[in-house]
MISE-68332 format. One record per residue: residue in one letter; x, y, z of N, C-alpha, C in turn. Coordinates in pm, whole numbers, plus 50000, padded with zeros to 5 digits. Each point is the difference from the previous one (the first is absolute). Last residue first. Example, Ala and Ser with C-alpha at 12.3 -4.5 7.8 and 13.67 -1.06 7.14 Angstrom:
residues 2
S512854977550708500825011950006499235010950073
A500294942849993499115011950000500905012050000
***
This chain:
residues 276
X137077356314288499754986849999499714988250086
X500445052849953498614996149959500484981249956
X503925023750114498815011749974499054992149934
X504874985150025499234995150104498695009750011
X502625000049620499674990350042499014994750107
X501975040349929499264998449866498794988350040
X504275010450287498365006149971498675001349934
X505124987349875498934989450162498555004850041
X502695026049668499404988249923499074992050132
X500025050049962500884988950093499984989149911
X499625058649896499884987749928500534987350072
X500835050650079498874991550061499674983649989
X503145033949741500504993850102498874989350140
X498635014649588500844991349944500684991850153
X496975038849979499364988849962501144991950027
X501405039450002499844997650122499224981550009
X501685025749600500934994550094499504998250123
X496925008949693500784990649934501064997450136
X497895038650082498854989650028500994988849972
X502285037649862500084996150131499114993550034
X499605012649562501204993150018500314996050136
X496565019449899499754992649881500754991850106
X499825044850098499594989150060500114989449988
X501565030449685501154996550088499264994950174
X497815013149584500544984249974501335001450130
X496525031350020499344986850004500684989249931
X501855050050044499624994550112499004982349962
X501445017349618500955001150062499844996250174
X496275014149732500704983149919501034995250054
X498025044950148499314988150076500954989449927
X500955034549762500964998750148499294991850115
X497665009449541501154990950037500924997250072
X496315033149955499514991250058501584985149993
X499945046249843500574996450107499584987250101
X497925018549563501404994649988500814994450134
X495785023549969500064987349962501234992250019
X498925041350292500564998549839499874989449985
X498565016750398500465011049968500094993749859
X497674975050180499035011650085501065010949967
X501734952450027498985004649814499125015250043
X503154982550343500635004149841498815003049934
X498094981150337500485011750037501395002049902
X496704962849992499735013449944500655008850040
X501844960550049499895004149857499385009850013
X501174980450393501315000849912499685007549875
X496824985350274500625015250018501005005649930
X498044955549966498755008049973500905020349968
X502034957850216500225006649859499175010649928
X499254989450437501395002750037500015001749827
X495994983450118500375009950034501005012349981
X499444949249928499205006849920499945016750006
X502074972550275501175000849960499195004849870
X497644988850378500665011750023501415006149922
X496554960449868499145012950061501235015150030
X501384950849968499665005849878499625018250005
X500594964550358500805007249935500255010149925
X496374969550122500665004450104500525011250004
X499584968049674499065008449968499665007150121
X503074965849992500725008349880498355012750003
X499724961850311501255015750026500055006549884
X497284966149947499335013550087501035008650057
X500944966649665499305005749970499145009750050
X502514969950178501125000749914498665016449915
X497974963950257500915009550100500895011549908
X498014967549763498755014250037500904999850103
X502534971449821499905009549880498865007050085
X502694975750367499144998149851499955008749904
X503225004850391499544983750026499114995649877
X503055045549983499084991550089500054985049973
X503365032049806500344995650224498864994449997
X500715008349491501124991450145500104995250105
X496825033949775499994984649986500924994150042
X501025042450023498644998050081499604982949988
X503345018349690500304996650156499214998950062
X498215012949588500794986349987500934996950176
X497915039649875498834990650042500494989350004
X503105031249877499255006450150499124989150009
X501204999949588501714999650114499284996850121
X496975020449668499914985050021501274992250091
X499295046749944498974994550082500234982349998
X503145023349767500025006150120498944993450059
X499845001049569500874988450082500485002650121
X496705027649785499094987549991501964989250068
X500195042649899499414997350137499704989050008
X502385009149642500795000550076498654998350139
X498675005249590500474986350004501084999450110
X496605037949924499904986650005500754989950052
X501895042849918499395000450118499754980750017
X501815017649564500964999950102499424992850174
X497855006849523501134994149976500804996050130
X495915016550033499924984849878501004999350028
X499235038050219499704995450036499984982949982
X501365041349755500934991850132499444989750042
X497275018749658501224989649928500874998750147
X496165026450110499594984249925501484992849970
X500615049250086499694992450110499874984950016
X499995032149675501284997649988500074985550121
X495914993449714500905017950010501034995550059
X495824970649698500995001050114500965014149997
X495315009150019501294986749990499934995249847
X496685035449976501375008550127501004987550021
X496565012549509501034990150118500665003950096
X495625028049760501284998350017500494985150076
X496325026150021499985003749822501704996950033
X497164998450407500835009449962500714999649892
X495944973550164500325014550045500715011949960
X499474956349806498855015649953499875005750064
X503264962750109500115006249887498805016249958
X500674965350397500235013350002499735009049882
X500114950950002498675003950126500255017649998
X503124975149751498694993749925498765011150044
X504745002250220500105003249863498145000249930
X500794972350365500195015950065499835009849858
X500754953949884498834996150075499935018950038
X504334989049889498814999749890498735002050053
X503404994050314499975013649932498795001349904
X500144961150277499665010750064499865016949947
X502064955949819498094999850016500075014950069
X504554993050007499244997949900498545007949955
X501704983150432500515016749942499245002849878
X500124955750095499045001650097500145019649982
X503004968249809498825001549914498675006650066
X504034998650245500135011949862498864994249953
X500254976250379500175015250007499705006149918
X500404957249901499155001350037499505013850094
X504704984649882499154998049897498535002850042
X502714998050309500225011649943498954997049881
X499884970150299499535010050022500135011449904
X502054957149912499045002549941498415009550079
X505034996550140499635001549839498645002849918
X501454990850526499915010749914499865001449863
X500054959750252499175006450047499435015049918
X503974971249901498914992149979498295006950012
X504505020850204500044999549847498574998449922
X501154987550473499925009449966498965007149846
X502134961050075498684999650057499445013350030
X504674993249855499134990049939498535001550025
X502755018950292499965008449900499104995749909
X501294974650394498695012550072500435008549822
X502824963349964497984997050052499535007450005
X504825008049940499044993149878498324994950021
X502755019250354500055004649938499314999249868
X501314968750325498855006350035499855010749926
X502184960849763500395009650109498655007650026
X500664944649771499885016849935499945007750163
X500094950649902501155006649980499645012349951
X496734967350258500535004149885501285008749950
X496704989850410500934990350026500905002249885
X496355029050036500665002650100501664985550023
X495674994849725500745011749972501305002750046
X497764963850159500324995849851500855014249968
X497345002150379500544996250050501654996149810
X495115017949998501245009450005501494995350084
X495594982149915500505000349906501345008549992
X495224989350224501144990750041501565002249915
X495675030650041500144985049880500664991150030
X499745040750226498814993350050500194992249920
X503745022849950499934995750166498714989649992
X500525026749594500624989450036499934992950134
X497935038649968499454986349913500644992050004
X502075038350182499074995650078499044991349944
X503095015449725500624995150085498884997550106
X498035022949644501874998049948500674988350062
X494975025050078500424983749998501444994449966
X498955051950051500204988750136499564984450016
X500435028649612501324998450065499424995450098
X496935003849715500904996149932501184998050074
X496115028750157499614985249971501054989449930
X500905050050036499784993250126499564984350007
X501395034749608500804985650018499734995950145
X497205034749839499974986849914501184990350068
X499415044750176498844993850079500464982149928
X502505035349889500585001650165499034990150027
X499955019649596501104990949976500094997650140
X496535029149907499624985149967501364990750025
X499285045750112499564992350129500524980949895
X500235038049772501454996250046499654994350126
X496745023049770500554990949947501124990850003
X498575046650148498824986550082500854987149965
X500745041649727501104996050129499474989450100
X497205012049624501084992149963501404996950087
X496035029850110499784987950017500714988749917
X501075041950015499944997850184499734985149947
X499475025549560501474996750112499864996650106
X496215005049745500614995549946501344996150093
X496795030550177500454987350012500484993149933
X500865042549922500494994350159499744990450036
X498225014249552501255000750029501084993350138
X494875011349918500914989049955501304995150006
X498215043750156499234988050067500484986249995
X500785035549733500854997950071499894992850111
X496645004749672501534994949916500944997750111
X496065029350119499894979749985501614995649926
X499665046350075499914996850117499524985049975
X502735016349555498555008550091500414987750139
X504645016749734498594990149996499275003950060
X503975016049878499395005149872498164990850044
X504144996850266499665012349977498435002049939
X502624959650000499235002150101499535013750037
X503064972549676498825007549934498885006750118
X504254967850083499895015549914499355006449974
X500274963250331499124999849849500625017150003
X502304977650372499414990449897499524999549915
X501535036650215501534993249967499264987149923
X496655026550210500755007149875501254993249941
X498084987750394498934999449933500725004849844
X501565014750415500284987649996499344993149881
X499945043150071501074999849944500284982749979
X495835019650183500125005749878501364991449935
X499275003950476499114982849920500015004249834
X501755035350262500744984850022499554987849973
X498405045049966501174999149901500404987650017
X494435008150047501745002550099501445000449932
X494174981050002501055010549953501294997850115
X496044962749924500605009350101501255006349945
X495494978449706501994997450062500165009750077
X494694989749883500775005549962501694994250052
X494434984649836501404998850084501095012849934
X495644986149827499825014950085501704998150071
X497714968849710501005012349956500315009650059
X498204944250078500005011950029500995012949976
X500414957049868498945005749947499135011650049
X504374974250100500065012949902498795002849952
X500974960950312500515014650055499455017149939
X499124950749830498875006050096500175013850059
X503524982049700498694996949949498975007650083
X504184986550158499805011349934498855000349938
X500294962550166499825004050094500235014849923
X501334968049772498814997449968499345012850128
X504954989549928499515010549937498204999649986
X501774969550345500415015150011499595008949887
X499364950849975499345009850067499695012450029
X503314971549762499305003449937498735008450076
X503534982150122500325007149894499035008549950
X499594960450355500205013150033500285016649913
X499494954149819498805006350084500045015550021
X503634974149915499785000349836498375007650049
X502674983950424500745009449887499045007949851
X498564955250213499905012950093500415008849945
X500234958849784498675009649973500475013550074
X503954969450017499125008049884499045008549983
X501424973450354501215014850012499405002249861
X497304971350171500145007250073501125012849970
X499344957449773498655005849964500385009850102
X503424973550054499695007049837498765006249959
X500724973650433500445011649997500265008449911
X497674959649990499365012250095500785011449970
X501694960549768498565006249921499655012350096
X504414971849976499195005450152499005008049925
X503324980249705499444991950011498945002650133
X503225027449801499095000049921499014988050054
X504165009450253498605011450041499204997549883
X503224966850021498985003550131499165010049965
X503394998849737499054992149953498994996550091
X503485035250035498815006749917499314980949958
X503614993550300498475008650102499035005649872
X503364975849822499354994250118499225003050057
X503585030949744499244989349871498424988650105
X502985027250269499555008249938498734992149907
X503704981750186499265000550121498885007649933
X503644992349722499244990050000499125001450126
X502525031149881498824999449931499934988649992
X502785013350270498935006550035499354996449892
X503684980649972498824990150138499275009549976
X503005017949676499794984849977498804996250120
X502665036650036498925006949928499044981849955
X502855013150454500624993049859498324999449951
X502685026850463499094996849902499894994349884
X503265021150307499524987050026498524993949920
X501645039449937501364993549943499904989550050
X497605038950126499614992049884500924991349946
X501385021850397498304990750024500024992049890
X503495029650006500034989650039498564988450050
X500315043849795500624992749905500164985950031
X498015031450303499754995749903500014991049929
X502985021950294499194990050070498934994349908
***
């Protein structure tokens, strides 16, 4: 069934739907100042907030074999550390699992103008009359949306390690990122949630009438599907890093049923007749 989806697809319209929306979106100044700064902020906050955490030494980590073992799969050296180091340690990690809020929050402003802008520009009538399949739109735009989330994820990871790296360092006479955790997260988690969310925000735009309708469902939404991955990840990562990739597995085989449900959702008449 697959094989047969993508087989209606021609790599040619999506990137010309693709090539269109990235010239729109350079040209919407608001929303480029919004999926940038925020992210690149947020990066940076968090390790600034260790800062205040750790100046008090008196903190101690709650013993136990089980926060021991979880802890241990990420820094090896966790034995060998005093009661601040490990302090660090845990946040170093929790709050790089935070980080996976970002690919779920950035492409919100980006997808629910996708198609619900159009509607308010007059413009989608042109789209919609064009020789390309509902398929090639909701991906194209998709696509458009996600790319340059991801991109802005990882540089947003990025900042986050170094920056953590910078702020920790004379605690613990050592680099703790990136570990095993950091690289799923870049390579695999990111860029797969971030199209999952944007799949997900891009139909939302479809059915409303504007881009802020389009923009209060998707943030509606958001909240309980922030949740739902939220879980996806720490609960692998609470036994083994590694197992955090059987989330990758559960979040592209959402991926894929959003896509088919989007698609089948997709009216052209509707399109049409919604907010004109």
């Amino acid at each position: 069934m697959s094989k047969e989806f993508f087989r209606k697809i021609r790599k040619d319209k999506v990137k010309t739907i693709f090539r269109k929306e990235i010239k729109e979106l350079l040209k919407n100044k608001e929303i480029l100042v919004t999926v940038i700064i925020m992210p690149i902020v947020f990066s940076l906050l968090i390790p600034l907030s260790m800062i205040t955490l750790n100046l008090a030494e008196e903190q101690e980590i709650p013993e136990g074999d089980q926060v021991s073992e979880i802890f241990r799969n990420l820094a090896p050296f966790w034995d060998e550390s005093t009661d601040l180091q490990k302090v660090s340690i845990v946040q170093a990690n929790l709050y790089l699992a935070f980080l996976i809020m970002i690919p779920m929050m950035v492409p919100m402003a980006i997808s629910s103008d996708s198609i619900a802008g159009e509607k308010e520009r007059k413009t989608i009538e042109g789209l919609l009359a064009a020789p390309i399949t509902k398929e090639e739109i909701l991906i194209g735009k998709a696509l458009a949306a996600a790319v340059p989330s991801i991109v802005i994820s990882w540089i947003a990871e990025i900042i986050y390690i170094i920056f953590t790296d910078i702020v920790i360092y004379n605690i613990m006479g050592r680099i703790i990122l990136p570990n095993l955790f950091a690289a799923i997260m870049f390579i695999f988690l990111m860029p797969t949630q971030t199209l999952l969310s944007t799949l997900l925000m891009t139909s939302f735009s479809s059915r409303a009438r504007g881009s802020r309708e389009a923009l209060q469902k998707s943030g509606f939404f958001a909240i309980p599907i922030i949740f739902i991955v939220s879980a996806l990840i720490f609960l692998p990562l609470l036994i083994h890093p590694s197992l955090t990739l059987a989330s990758e597995v559960i979040l592209i085989l959402l991926m894929f049923i959003i896509l088919k449900r989007a698609t089948k959702n997709f009216n052209r008449n509707k399109l049409l007749s919604v907010g004109s």
